[in-house]
TORMARMAR-302953 format. One line per field, with one value per residue (C-alpha): x, y, z; residue in one letter; residue number from 1. Coordinates in Angstrom, 3 decimals. Layout:
<nodes>
xx	[X|...]
yy	[Y|...]
zz	[Z|...]
resn	[a|...]
resi	[NUM|...]
</nodes>
This chain:
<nodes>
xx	[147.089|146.929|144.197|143.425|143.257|140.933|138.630|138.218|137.734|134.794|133.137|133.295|131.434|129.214|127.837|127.277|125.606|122.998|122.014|120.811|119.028|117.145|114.629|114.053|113.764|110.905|108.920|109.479|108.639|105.389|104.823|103.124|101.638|103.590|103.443|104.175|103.836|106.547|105.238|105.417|108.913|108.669|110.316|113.640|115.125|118.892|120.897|121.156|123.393|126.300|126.752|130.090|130.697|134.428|134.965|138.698|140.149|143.161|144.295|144.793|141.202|139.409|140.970|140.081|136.363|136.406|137.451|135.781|132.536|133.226|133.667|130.461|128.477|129.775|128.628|132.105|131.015|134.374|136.936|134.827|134.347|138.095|139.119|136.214|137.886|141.490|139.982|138.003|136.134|132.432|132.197|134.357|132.254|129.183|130.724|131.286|127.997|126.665|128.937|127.460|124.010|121.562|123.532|122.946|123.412|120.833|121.141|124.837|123.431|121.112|123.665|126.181|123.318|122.934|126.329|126.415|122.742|124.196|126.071|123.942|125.920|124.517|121.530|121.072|122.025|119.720|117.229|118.375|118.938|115.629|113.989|115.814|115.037|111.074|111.560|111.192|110.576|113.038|111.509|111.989|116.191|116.458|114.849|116.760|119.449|118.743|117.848|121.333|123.522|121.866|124.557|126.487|126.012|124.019|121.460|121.024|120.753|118.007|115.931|116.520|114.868|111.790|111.061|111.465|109.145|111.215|115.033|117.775|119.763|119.112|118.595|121.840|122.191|124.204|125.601|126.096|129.849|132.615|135.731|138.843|141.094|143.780|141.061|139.799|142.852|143.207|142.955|139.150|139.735|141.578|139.218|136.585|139.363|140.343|136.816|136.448|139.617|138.165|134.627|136.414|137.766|136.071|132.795|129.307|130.083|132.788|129.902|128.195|130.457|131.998|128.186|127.999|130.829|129.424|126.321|129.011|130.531|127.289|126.695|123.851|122.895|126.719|125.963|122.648|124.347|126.969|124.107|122.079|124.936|125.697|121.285|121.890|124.760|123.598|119.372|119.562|121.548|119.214|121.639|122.384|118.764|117.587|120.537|119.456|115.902|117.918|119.884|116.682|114.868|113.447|111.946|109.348|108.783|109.235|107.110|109.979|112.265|109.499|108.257|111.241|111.393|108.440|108.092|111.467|109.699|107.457|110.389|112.398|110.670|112.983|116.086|116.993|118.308|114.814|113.210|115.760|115.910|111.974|111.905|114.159|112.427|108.969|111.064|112.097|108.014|107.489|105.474|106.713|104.309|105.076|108.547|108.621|106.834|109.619|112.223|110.755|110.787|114.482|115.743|113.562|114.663|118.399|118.932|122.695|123.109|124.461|121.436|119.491|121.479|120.828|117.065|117.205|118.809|116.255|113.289|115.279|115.848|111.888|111.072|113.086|112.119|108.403|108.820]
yy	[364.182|367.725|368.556|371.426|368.862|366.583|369.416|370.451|366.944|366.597|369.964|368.198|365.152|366.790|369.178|365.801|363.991|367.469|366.677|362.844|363.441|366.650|364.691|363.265|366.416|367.426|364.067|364.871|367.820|369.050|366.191|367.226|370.783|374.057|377.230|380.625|382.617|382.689|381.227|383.467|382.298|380.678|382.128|380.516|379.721|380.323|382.296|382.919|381.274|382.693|382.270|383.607|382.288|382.059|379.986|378.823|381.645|380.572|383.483|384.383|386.330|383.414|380.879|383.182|383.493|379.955|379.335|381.958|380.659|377.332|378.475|380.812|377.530|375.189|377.920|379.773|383.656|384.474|382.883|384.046|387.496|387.172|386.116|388.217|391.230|390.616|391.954|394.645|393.263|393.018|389.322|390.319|392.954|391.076|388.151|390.515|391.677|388.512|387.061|389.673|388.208|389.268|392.649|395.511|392.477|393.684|397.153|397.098|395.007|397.261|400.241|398.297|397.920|401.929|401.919|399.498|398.944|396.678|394.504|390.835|389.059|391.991|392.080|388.488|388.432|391.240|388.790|386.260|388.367|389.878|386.605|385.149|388.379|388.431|392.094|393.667|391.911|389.122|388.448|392.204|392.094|388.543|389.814|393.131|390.069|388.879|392.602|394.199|391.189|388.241|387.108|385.569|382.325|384.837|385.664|381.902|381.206|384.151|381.976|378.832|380.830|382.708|379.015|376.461|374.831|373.946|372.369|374.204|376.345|376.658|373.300|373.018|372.309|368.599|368.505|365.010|366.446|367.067|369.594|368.545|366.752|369.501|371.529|368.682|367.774|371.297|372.348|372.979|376.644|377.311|375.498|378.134|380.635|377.957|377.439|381.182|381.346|378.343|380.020|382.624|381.603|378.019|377.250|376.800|373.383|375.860|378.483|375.979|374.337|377.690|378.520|375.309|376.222|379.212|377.789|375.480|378.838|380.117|382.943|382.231|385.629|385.032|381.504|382.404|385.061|381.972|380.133|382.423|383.488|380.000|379.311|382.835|381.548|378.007|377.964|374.595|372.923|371.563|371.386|375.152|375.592|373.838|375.217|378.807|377.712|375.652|379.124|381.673|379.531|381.409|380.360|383.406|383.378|379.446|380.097|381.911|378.934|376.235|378.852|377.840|374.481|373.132|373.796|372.174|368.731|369.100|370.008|367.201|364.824|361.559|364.171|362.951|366.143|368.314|365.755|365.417|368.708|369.547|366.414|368.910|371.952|370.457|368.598|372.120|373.495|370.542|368.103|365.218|362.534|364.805|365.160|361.472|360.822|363.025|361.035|358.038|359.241|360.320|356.907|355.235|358.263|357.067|354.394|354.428|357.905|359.765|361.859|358.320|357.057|360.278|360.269|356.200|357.476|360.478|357.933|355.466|358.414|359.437|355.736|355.148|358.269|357.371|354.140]
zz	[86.791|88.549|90.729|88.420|85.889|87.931|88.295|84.868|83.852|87.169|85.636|81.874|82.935|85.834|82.611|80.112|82.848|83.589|79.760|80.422|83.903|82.880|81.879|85.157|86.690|84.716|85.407|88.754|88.921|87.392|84.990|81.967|82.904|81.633|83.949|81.627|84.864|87.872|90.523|93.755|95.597|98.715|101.999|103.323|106.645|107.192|104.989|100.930|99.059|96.892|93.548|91.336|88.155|88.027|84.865|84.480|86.324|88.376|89.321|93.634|93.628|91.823|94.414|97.755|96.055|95.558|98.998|100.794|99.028|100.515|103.865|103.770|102.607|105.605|107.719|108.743|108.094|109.462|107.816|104.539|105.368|105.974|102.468|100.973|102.538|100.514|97.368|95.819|93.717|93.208|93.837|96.818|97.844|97.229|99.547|101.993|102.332|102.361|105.083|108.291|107.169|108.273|109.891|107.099|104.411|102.348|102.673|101.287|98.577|97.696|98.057|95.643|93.108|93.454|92.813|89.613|88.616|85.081|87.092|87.150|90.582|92.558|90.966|91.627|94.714|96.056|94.662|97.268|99.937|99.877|99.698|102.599|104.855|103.630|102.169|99.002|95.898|94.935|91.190|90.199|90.910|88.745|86.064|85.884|86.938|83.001|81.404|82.576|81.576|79.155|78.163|81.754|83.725|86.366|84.470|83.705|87.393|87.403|84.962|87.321|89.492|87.948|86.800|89.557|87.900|84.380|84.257|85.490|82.225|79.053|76.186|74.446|71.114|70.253|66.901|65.027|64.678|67.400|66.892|65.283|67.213|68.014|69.802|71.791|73.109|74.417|78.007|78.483|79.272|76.168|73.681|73.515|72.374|69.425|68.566|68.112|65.532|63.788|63.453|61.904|59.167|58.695|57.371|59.087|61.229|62.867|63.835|65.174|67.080|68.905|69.445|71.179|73.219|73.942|75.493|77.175|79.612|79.702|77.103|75.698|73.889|72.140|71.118|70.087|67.709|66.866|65.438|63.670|61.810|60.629|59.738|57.618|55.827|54.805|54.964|53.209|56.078|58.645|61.398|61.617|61.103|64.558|66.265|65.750|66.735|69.938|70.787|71.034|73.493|76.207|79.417|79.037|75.641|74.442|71.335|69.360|69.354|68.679|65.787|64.246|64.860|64.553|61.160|60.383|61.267|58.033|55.703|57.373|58.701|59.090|60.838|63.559|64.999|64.011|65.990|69.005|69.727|69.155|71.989|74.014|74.123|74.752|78.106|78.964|78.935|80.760|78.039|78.789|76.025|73.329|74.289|74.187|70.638|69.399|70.798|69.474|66.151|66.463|67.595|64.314|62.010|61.555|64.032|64.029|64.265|67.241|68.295|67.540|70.628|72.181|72.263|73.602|76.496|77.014|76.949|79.208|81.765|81.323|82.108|84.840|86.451|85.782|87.177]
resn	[x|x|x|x|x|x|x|x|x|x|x|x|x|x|x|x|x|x|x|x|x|x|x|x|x|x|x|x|x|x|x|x|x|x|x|x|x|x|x|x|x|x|x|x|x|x|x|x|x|x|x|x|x|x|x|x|x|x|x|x|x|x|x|x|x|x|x|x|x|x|x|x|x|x|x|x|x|x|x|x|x|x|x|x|x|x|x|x|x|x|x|x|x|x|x|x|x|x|x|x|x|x|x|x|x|x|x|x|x|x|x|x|x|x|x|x|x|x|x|x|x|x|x|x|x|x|x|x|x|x|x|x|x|x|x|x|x|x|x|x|x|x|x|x|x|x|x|x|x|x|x|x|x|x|x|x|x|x|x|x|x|x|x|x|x|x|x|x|x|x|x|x|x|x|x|x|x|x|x|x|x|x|x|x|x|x|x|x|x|x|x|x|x|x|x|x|x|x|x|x|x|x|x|x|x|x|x|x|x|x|x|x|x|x|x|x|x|x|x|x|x|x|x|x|x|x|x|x|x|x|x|x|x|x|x|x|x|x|x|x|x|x|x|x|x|x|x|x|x|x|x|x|x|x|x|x|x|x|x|x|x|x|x|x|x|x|x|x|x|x|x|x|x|x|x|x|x|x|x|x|x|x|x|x|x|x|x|x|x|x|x|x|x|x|x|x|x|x|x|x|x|x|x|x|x|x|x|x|x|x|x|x|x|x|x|x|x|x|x|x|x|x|x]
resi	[1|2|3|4|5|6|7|8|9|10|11|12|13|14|15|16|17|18|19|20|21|22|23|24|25|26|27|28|29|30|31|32|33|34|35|36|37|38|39|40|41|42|43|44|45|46|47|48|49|50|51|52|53|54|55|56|57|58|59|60|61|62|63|64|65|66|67|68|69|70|71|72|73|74|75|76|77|78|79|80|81|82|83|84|85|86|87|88|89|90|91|92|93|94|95|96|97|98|99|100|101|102|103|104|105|106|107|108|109|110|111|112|113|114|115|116|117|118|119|120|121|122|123|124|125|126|127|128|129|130|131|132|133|134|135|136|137|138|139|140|141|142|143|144|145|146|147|148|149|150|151|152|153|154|155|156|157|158|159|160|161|162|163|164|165|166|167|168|169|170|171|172|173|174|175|176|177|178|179|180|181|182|183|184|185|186|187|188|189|190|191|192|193|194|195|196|197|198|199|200|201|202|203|204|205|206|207|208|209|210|211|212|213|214|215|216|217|218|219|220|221|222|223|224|225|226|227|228|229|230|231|232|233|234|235|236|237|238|239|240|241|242|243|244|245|246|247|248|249|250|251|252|253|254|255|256|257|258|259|260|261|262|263|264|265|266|267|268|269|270|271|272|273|274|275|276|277|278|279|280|281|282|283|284|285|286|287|288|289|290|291|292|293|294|295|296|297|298|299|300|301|302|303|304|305|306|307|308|309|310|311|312|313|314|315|316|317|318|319|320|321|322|323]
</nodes>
């Protein structure tokens, strides 16, 4: 096996296993309270962190980024500003910056964000930098982080960070059916590409399933889009139904998504997926014995089915983390 291999295949199972122990971060962390306001971020020592969302590029810039990120985190500015300084891009640049902290860091953030105000890694990172130097407001550059560019892994992290307080992303939607066999024995970074072709010109299950790898690479406006396209074209079939409620979850505005779901529970009340995912969403506002009752009700509903397994293992995580 390649070590490119081996690293896709870490990523893979690092991103199931952030599914089963999300639960456990919400026990621990505020119990069964929800916050709708952003709590005011707290200082930091040291220096910010970076943050590029690379995907499956394997291209030379992608591995100096990769590497010059590495080197910035263990604390050796030079060798990163070093490889930050072979390219022109605005990761690059944003590297750059980043590695002289704290000489003029911030000040060439903020003159890159004059520069390219729609661009989410600089906005982001302003967000950081200004937190880490105790200047200027940090909140105001994530959420014009998430107004210039929804639809990107960065504006993602800028939720994580207006809400310490909930689970890191978004809640993904888990269909009870998995991709034809061809496209799962793709390489990972080609599958999203073969999802797409299948979505167009297959049926709902193949909306649903690019939307789902959508959320996967972390577009979430796209594989919101994904699934409301398949709830429009089939309103009788429950799955696409909860997905599009799943896909327009929003940290600030939760009530949307449960608006949809909720409802779904009285028009299908033994299905397992309705109440899986309404367990889901209440675990990402934080209400945990509700959360729970819905999982319970999933694993009765159909106790064989998939999601049925899938809502044991949410209750096992909530007890052990309770315990």
């Amino acid at each position: 096996m390649t070590a490119r291999r081996r690293i896709v295949l870490l990523v893979a199972a690092v991103a199931a296993a952030a599914v089963a122990v999300v639960a456990a971060a919400v026990v621990s962390s505020n119990g069964d309270s929800v916050t709708t306001t952003t709590p005011a971020p707290e200082r930091r020592e040291g220096r910010p962190p970076l943050s590029f969302a690379l995907g499956f590029r394997t291209d030379e810039e992608a591995h100096d980024l990769a590497r010059a990120a590495a080197a910035y985190q263990r604390g050796d500015s030079e060798a990163a500003g070093a490889l930050f300084a072979r390219h022109d891009s605005l990761e690059a640049k944003v590297g750059s910056a980043l590695a002289t902290w704290p000489e003029r860091s911030l000040d060439r953030l903020e003159q890159l964000a004059k520069l390219y105000p729609e661009i989410a890694v600089i906005q982001l990172h302003i967000g950081l930098a200004r937190l880490w130097a105790n200047e200027g407001d940090p909140v105001a550059a994530w959420r014009a982080t998430i107004d210039v560019e929804p639809d990107t892994p960065y504006a993602i992290v800028a939720g994580n960070l207006l809400h310490p307080q909930l689970p890191r992303g978004l809640p993904a939607f888990i269909p009870s059916f998995t991709a034809s066999p061809e496209i799962r024995r793709l390489p990972p970074e080609r599958q999203l590409d073969a999802l797409r072709r299948a979505a167009g010109r297959g049926g709902v299950r193949e909306l649903l399933l690019y939307g789902v790898g959508l959320q996967r690479v972390g577009r979430p406006v796209s594989a919101s889009r994904a699934f409301g396209q398949a709830a429009r074209r089939a309103p009788g079939d429950v799955e696409a139904q909860v997905a599009d409620a799943v896909g327009r979850f929003d940290k600030d505005a939760p009530a949307g998504a449960f608006g949809r779901l909720g409802p779904l529970t009285r028009t299908y009340p033994t299905e397992p997926s309705v109440r899986f995912h309404l367990g889901v969403l209440l675990l990402w506002t934080g209400r945990i014995k509700e959360a729970q009752r819905q999982f319970r009700l999933a694993a009765r509903s159909q106790p064989g089915s998939p999601l049925a397994r899938e809502a044991r293992r949410y209750l096992e995580t909530i007890r052990r983390a309770r315990s």
